[in-house]
C-alpha positions in Angstrom: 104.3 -19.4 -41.2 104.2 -15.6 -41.5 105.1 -14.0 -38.1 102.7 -16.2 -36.1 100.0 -17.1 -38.9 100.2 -20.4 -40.7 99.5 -20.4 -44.7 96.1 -21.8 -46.1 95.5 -22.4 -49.4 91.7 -23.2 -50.4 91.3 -25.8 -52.6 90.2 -24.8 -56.5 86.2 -24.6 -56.8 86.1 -24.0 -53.1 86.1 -27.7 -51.6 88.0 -26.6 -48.5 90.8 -25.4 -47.1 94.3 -27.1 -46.4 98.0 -26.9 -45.9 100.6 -27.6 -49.2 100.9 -30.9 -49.5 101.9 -33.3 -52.1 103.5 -37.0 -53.1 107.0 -38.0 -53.1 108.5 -38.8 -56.5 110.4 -42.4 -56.6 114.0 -41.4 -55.8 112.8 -38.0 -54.0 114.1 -37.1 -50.4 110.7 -36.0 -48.2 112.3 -32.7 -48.2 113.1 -32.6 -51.6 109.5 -33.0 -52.3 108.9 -30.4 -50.0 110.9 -27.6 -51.7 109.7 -28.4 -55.3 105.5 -29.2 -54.1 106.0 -25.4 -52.7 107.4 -24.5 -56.0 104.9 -25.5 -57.6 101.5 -25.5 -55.8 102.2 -21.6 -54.1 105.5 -20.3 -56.0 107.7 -20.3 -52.9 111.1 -20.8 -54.2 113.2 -22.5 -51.1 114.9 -19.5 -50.4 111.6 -17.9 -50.0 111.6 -19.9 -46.3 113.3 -21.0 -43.2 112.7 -24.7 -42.5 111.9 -24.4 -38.4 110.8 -27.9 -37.7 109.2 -31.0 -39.4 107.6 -34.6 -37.6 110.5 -37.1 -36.3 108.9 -39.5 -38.7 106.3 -40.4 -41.1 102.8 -40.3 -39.6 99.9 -42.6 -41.1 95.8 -42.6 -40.8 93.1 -44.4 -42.7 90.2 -42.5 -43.7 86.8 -43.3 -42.0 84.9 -45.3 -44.7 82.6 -42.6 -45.7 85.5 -40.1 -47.0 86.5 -43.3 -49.1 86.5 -42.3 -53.1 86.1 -45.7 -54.5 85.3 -44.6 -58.0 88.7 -43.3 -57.9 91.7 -45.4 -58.8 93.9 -46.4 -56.8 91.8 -46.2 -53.8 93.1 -44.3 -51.1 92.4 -45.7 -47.9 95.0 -43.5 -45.7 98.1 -42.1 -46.2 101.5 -41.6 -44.4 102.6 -38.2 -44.4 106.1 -36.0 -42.9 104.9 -32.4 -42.0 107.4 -29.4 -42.3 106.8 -26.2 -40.6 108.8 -23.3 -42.9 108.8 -19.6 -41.9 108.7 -17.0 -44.6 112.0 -14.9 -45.1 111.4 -10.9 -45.7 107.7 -9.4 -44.8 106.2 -9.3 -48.0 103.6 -12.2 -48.7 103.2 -13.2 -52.4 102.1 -16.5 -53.8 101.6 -17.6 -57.5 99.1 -20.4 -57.4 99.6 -23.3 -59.6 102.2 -21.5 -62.0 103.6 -24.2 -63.1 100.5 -26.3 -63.4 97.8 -27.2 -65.8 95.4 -27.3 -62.8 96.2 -25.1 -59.8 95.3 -26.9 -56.7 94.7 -23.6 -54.6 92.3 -20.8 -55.8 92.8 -18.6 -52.3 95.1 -17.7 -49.3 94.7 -17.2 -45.9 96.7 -16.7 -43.4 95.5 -18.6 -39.7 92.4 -16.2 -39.7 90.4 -19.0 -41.2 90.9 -21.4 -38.1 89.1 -21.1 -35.2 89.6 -20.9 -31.4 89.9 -24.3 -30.6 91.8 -25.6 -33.9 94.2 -22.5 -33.6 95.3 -23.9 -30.1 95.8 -27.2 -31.0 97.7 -26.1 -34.0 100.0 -23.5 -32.2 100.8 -26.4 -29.5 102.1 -28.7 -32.4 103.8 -25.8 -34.1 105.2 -25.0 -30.2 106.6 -29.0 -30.0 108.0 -28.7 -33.5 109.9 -25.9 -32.9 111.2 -27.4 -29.5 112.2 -30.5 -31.4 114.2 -29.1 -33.8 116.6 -26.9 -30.9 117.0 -29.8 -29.7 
């Protein structure tokens, strides 16, 4: 988050936008793999951000069968995921896509602008419960 905007990234070649994400190495802490997928996907260093809030637990979904790759191996048929909500430190925004990449994952930024109405609600609810949780 910056003030009350959430970060966007969209993806290389334009195939959509989403939220930094990424796997967790064998060995890795979920926030361990937080800290260094930030590093590397946007070049947010971790004392770049606050962490405000994150899930209790690990969430899982399986894709509908048409989003299904299966010329891609492994398959991926779901995936469990932690979320983290970080705040940026300071008022100055400035990513570094893919620095320390071969392939950057994100071409662009946006800050919540790109959501709409409805999506934008649902999304500051969650954030809302998050940051509820984590006072608790």
């Amino acid at each position: 988050m910056h003030r009350d905007q959430v970060f966007l990234g969209r993806r290389t070649g334009g195939r959509g936008w989403q939220f930094p994400q990424g796997g967790v190495r064998s060995g890795e802490a979920a926030e361990q793999a937080l800290y260094r997928e930030l590093d590397e996907e946007i070049g947010l260093a971790q004392s770049s951000v606050e962490l405000v809030g994150h899930t209790d637990g690990w969430l899982r979904y399986r894709l509908p069968s048409r989003y299904i790759r299966r010329n891609q191996h492994p398959v991926c048929i779901g995936q469990k995921q932690c979320w983290f909500l970080l705040r940026l430190k300071g008022t100055e925004v400035r990513f570094d896509f893919g620095r320390k990449t071969a392939e950057p994952e994100f071409d662009q930024m946006a800050l919540g602008s790109v959501l709409g109405n409805r999506c934008w609600s649902h999304l500051t609810s969650s954030v809302r419960c998050m940051r509820a949780r984590s006072r608790a």
